[in-house]
VEXLO-57169 format. One record per residue (C-alpha): residue number from 1; residue in one letter; z negated, y negated, x negated. Coordinates in Angstrom, 2 decimals. Layout:
<fitis>
FITI;seq;type;w;v;u
FITI;NUM;a;Z;Y;X
...
</fitis>
This chain:
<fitis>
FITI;seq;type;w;v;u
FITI;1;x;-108.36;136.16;-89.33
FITI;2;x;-107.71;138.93;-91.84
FITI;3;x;-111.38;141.01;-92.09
FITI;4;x;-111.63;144.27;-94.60
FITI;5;x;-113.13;147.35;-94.18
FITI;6;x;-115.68;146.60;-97.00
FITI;7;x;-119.56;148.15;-95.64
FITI;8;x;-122.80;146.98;-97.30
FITI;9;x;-123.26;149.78;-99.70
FITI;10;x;-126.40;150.58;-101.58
FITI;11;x;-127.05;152.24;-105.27
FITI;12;x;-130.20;153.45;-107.00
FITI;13;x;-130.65;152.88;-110.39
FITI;14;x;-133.57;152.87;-113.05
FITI;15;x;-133.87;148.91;-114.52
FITI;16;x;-136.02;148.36;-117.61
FITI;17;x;-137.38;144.99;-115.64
FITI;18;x;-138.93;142.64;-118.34
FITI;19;x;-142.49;142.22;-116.76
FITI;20;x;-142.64;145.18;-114.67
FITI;21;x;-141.11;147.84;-116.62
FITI;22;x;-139.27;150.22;-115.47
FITI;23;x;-138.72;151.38;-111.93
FITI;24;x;-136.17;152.85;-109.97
FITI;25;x;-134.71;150.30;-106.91
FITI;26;x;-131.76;149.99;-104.92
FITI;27;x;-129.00;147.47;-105.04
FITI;28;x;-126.94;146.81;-101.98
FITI;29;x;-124.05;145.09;-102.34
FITI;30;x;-120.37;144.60;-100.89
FITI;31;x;-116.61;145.01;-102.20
FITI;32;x;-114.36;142.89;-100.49
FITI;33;x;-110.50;143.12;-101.13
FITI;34;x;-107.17;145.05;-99.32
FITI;35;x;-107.66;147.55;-102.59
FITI;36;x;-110.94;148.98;-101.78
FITI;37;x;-111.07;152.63;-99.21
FITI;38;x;-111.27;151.83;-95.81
FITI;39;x;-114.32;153.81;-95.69
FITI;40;x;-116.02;151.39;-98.40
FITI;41;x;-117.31;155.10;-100.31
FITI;42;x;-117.74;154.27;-103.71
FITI;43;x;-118.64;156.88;-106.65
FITI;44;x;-121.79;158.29;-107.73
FITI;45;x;-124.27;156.19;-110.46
FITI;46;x;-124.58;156.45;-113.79
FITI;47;x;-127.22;154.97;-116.01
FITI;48;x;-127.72;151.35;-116.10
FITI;49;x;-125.56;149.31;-118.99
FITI;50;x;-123.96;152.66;-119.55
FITI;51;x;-119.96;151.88;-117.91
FITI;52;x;-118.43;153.90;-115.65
FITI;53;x;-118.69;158.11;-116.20
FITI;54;x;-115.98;159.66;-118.64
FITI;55;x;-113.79;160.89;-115.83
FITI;56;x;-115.29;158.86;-113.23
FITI;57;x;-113.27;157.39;-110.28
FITI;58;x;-112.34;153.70;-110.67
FITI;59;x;-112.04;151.31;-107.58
FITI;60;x;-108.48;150.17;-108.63
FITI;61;x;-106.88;149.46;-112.27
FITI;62;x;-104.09;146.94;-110.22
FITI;63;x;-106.81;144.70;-108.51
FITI;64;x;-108.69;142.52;-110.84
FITI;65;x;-112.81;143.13;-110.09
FITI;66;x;-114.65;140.06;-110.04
FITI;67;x;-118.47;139.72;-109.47
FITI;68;x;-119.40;136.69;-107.33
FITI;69;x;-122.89;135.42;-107.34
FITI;70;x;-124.43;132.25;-105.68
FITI;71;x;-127.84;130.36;-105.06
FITI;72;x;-131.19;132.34;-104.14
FITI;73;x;-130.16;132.14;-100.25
FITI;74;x;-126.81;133.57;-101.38
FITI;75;x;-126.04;137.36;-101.00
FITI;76;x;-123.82;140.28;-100.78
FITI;77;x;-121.60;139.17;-97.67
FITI;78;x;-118.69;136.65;-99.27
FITI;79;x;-116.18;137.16;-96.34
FITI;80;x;-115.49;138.45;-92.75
FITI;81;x;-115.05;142.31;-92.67
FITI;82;x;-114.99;145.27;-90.38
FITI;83;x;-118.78;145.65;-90.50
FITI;84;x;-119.67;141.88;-90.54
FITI;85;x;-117.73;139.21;-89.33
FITI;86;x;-119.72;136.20;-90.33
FITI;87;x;-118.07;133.99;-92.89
FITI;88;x;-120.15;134.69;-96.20
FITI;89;x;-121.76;132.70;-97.98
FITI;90;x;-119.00;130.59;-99.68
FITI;91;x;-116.37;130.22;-97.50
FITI;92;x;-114.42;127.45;-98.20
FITI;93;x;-113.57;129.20;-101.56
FITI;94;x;-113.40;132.61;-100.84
FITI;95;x;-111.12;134.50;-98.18
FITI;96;x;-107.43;135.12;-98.10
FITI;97;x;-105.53;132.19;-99.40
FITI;98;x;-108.22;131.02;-101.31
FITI;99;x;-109.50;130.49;-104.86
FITI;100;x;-111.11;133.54;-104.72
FITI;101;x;-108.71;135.87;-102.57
FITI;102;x;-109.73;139.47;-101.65
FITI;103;x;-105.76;139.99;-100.51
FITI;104;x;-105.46;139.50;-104.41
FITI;105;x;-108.53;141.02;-106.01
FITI;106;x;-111.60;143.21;-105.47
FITI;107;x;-114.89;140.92;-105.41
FITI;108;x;-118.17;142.27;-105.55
FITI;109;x;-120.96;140.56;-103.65
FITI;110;x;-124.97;141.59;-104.27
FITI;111;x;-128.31;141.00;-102.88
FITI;112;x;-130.46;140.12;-105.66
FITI;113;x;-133.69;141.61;-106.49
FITI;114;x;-137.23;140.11;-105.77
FITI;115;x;-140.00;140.10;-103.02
FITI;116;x;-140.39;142.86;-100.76
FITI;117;x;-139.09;146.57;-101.96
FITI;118;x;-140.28;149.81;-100.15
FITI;119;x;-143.83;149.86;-100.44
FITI;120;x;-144.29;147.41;-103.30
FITI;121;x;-143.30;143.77;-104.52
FITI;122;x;-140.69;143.07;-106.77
FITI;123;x;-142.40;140.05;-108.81
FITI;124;x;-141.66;138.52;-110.73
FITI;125;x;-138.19;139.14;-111.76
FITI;126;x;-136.14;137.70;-114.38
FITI;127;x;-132.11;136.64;-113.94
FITI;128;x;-131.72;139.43;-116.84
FITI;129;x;-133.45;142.11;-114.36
FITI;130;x;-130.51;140.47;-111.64
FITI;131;x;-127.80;141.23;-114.42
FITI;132;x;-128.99;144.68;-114.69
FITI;133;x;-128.11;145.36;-111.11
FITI;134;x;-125.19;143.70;-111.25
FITI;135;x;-124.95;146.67;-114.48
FITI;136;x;-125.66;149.42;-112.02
FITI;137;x;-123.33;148.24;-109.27
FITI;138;x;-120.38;148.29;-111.71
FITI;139;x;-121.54;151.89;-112.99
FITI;140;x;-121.46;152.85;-109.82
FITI;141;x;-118.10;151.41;-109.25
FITI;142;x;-116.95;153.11;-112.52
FITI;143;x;-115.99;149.84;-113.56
FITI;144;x;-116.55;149.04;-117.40
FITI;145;x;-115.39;145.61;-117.27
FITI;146;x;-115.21;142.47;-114.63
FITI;147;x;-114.87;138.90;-114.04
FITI;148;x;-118.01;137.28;-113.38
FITI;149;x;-118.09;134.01;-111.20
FITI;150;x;-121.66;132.86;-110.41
FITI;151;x;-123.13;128.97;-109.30
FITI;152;x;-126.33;127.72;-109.41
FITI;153;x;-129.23;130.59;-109.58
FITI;154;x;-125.53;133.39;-110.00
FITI;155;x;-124.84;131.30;-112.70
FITI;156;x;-127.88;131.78;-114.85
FITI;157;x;-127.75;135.74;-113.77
FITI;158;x;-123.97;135.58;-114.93
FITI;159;x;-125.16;134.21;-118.10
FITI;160;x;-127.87;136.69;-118.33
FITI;161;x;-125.30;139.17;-117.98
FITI;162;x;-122.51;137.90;-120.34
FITI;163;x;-125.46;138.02;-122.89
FITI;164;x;-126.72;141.52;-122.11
FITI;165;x;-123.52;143.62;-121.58
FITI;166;x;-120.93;141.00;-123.54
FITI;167;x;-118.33;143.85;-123.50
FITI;168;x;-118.24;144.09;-119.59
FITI;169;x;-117.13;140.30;-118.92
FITI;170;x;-113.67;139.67;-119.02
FITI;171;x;-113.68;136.68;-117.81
FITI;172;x;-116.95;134.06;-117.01
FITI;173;x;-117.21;131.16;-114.62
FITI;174;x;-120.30;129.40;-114.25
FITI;175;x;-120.99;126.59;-112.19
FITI;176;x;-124.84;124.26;-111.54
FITI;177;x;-126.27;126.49;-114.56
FITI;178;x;-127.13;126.26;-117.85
FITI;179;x;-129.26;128.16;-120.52
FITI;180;x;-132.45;126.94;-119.78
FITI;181;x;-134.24;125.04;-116.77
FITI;182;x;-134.94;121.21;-116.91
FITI;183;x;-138.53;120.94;-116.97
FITI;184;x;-138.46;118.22;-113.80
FITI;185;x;-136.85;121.00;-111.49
FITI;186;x;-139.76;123.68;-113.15
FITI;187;x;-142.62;120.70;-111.87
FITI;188;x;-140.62;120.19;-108.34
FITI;189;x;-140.14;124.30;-107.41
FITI;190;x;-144.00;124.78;-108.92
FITI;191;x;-144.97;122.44;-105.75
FITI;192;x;-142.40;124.31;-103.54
FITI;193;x;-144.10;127.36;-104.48
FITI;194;x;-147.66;125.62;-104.03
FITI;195;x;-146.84;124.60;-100.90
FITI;196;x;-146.08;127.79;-99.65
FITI;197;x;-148.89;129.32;-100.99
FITI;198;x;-150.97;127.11;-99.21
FITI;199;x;-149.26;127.73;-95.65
FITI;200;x;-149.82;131.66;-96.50
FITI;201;x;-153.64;131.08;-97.11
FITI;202;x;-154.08;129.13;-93.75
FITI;203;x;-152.21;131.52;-91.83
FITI;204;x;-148.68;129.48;-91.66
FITI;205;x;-146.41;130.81;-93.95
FITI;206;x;-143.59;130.10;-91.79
FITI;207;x;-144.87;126.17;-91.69
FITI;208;x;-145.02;126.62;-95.28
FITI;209;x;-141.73;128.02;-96.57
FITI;210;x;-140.05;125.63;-94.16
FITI;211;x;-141.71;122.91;-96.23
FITI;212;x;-140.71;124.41;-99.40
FITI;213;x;-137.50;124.71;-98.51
FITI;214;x;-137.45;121.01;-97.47
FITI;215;x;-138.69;119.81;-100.44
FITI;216;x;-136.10;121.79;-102.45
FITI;217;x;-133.52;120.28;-99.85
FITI;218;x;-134.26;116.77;-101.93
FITI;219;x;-133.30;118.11;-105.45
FITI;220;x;-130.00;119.84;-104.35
FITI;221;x;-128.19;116.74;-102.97
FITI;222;x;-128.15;113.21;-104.58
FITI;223;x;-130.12;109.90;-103.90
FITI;224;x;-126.59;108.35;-103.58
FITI;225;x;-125.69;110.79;-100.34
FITI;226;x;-129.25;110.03;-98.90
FITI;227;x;-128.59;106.86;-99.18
FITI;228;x;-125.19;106.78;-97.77
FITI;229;x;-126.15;109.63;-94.72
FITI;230;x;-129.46;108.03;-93.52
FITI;231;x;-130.91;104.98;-92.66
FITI;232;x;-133.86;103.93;-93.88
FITI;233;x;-135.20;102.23;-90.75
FITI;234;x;-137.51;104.23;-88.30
FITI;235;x;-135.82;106.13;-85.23
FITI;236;x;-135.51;103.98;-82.00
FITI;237;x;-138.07;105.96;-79.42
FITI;238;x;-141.84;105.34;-78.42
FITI;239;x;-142.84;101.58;-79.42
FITI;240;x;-139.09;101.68;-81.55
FITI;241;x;-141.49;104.09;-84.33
FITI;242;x;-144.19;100.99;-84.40
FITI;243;x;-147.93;101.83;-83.82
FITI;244;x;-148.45;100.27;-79.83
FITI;245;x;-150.87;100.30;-77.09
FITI;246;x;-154.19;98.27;-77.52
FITI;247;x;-156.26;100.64;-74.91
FITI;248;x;-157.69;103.76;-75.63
FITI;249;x;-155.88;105.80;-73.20
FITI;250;x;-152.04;105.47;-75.48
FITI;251;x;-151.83;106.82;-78.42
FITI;252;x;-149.96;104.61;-81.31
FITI;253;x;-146.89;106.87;-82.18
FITI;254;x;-145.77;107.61;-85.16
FITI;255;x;-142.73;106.65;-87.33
FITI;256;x;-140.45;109.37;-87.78
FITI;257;x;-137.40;108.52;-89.74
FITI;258;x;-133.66;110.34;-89.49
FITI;259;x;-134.17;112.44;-92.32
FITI;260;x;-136.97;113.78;-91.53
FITI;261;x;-135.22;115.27;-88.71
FITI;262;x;-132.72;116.89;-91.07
FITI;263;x;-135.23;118.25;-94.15
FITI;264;x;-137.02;119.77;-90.78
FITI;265;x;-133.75;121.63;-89.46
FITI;266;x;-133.37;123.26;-92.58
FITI;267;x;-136.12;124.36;-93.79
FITI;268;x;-137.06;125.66;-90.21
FITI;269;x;-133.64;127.34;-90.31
FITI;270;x;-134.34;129.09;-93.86
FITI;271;x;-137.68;130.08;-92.68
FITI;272;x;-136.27;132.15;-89.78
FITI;273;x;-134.60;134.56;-92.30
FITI;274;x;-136.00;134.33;-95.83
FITI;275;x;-139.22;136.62;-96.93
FITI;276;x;-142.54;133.97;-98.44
FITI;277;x;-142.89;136.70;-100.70
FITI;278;x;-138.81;136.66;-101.70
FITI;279;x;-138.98;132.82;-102.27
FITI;280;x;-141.77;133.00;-104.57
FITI;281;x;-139.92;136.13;-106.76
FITI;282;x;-137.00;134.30;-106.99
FITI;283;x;-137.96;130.55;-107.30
FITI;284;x;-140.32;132.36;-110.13
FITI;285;x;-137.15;133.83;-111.67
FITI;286;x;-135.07;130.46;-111.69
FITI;287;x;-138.11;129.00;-113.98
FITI;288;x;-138.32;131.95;-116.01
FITI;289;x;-134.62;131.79;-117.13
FITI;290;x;-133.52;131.69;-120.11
FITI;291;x;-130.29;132.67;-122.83
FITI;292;x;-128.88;132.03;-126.16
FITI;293;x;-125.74;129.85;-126.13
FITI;294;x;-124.49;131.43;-129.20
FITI;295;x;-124.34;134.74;-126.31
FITI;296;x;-121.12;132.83;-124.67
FITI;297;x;-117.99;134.51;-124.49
FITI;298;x;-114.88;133.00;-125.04
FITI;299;x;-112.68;131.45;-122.93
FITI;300;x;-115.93;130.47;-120.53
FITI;301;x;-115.48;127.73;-118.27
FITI;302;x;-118.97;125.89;-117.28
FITI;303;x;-118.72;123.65;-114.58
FITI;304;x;-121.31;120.51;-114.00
FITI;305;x;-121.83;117.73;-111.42
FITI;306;x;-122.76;114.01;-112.48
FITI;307;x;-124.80;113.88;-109.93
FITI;308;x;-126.95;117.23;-110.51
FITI;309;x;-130.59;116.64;-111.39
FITI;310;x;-131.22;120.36;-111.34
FITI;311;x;-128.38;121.61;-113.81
FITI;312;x;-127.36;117.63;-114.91
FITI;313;x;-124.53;117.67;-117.31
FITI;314;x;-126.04;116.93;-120.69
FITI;315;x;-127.50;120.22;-120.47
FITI;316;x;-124.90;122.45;-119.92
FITI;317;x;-123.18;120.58;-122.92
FITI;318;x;-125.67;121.46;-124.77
FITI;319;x;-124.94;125.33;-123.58
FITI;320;x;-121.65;124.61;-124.11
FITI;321;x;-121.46;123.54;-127.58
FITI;322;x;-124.95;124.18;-129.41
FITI;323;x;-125.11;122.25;-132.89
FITI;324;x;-122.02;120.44;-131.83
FITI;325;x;-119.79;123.78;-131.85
FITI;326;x;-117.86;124.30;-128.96
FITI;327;x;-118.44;127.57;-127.53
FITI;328;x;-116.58;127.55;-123.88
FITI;329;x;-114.90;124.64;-121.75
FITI;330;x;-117.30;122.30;-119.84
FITI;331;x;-116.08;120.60;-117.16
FITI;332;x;-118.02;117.92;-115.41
FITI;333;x;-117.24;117.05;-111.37
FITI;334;x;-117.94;113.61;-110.28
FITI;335;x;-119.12;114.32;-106.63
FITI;336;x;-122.16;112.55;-103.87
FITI;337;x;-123.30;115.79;-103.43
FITI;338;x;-125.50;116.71;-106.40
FITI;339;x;-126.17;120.61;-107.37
FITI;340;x;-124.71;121.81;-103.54
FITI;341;x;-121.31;120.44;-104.56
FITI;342;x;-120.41;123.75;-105.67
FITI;343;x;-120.85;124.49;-101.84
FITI;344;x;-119.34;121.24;-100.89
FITI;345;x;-116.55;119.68;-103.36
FITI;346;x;-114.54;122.91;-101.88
FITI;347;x;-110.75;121.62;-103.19
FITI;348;x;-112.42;120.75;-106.59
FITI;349;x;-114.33;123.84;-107.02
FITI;350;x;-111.48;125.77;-105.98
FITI;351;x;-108.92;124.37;-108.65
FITI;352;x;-111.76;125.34;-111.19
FITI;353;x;-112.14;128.68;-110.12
FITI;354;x;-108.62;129.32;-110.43
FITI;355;x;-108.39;128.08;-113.76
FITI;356;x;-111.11;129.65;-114.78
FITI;357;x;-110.15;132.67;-113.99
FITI;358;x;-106.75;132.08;-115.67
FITI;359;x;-104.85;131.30;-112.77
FITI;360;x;-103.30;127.70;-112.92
FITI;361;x;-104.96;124.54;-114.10
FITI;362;x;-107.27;122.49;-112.34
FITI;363;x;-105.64;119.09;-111.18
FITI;364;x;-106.04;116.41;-112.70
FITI;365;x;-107.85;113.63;-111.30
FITI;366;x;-110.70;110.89;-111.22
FITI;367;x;-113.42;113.28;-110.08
FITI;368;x;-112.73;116.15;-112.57
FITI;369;x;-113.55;114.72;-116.63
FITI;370;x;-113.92;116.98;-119.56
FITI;371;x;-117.37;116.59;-120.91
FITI;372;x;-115.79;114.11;-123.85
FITI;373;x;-114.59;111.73;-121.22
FITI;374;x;-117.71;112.05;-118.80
FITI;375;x;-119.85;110.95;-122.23
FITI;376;x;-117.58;107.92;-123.02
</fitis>
């Protein structure tokens, strides 16, 4: 397996957050690609927003630059390196060969903002704050311009960004996002932050972002995968799940159903290595986002799933083409796997990507429809 010499890096910059105001914060991030210095050094900031300094080193003009962003557990790593061999957080679409190939181009990976920072809390935080970093890191890249690829929560902060700093994207892929949140994923997340707040206040906040996460574990994939992964019978075991026992020394036990067993795995899994405090900022910041579809650039490609009840197609057309004008290419993916397909429909997602990006078409094919067909 190829791995690059790219080393989590860090920057400092001054962000004009939209709550907080300003304050000065570090961004770490990651450049990934056979271009970058072995050493992973990078140049010295410059202001946020501002481009790279007159004179300033570039990281290479041969090597396209292209921002990656992903979900709120998503962050800087996106491939094996030098420094970090673990596989990244997308890796059946990035890595060498692949839709997004660091052999072929630089790609930038960050660790967004929110929750725990220094001595303070970063909360709450907006996806426009996020798109400020992602400002910085460029500056300090002494890049003025990149492609910007970003899916689900990296999709609203690569809209946030293409309508902030509209000169700096040259090219914009979004995928699970649109403009606004749908006010039934706002009411679900509110009780994935309530219950969390609750576990902090009796003293479990592991117990309680595990739930959370749980919870959100039932709006990212589809009724129709639930339905076809687990049975809806209780688990053979003690009594086959049914109460038993007529004296008082048994206890009746209690049904427990398969996926229980799975919500449990994975929320006990993100608790071991998420922050309470970094859930709530950046849950917060998914409900808080918001930009103008007229702010599109062209030649955007926005990306939906049929089966997405958190970024459901109908509302990234309406991103797409506001008042019935057709701002960017929507393309909507027929897939089981609701808002994680962009983790899951790898193949599909990949032949996006690449088109997207201006690379070669997407196949054609029964589980990728235009938005016209998907509305017939």
């Amino acid at each position: 397996m190829i791995r690059f010499a790219g080393r989590p890096r860090t920057t400092e910059a001054r962000i004009p957050f939209d709550y907080l105001g300003e304050r000065r914060v570090r961004v770490s991030f990651e450049v990934h690609g056979s271009a970058c210095a072995s050493d992973g050094r990078v140049p010295v900031a410059s202001s946020v927003g501002g481009g790279p300094r007159a004179g300033g080193s570039r990281s290479s003009s041969r090597f396209p630059l292209t921002v990656v962003l992903g979900g709120i557990s998503a962050g800087r790593h996106l491939t094996p390196t030098v420094a970090d061999p673990g596989p990244g957080w997308w890796p059946g679409v990035v890595g060498p060969g692949k839709a997004l190939d660091p052999v072929r181009r630089q790609l930038v990976g960050i660790d967004f903002l929110g929750g725990p920072s220094g001595e303070e809390t970063l909360r709450p935080v907006t996806t426009r704050d996020q798109a400020r970093a992602v400002a910085a890191v460029l500056d300090e890249l002494g890049e003025a311009r990149a492609e910007v690829v970003g899916a689900s929560y990296g999709g609203m902060v690569a809209l946030a960004f293409a309508e902030l700093f509209p000169e700096r994207v040259s090219r914009l892929v979004v995928l699970c996002a649109a403009h606004r949140t749908h006010p039934m994923a706002t009411a679900l997340r509110s009780l994935q932050r309530a219950a969390l707040r609750l576990g902090v206040q009796a003293g479990r906040e592991a117990e309680g972002l595990s739930l959370a996460r749980a919870l959100a574990m039932t709006t990212y994939r589809s009724a129709a995968e639930f339905e076809e992964r687990f049975s809806s019978r209780a688990k053979a075991g003690a009594e086959d799940g049914r109460p038993g026992g007529r004296g008082k020394e048994r206890r009746p036990a209690e049904p427990r159903f398969p996926v229980e067993d799975y919500l449990e795995a994975r929320g006990a899994a993100f608790a071991d290595q998420f922050h309470p405090e970094r859930f709530l900022a950046l849950s917060e910041s998914v409900d808080l986002h918001w930009t103008r579809p007229a702010s599109l650039p062209a030649g955007t490609l926005l990306v939906s799933v049929d089966s997405d009840a958190i970024a459901p197609p109908w509302l990234v057309e309406r991103l797409a083409a506001p008042a019935g004008e057709r701002r960017a290419s929507h393309v909507v993916l027929s897939s089981p796997f609701g808002h994680d397909a962009f983790l899951k429909e790898v193949e599909q997602v990949s032949a996006l990507v690449r088109r997207g990006l201006g690379e070669v078409e997407a196949r054609a094919g029964a589980s990728v429809r235009t938005a016209e067909e998907a509305a017939r």
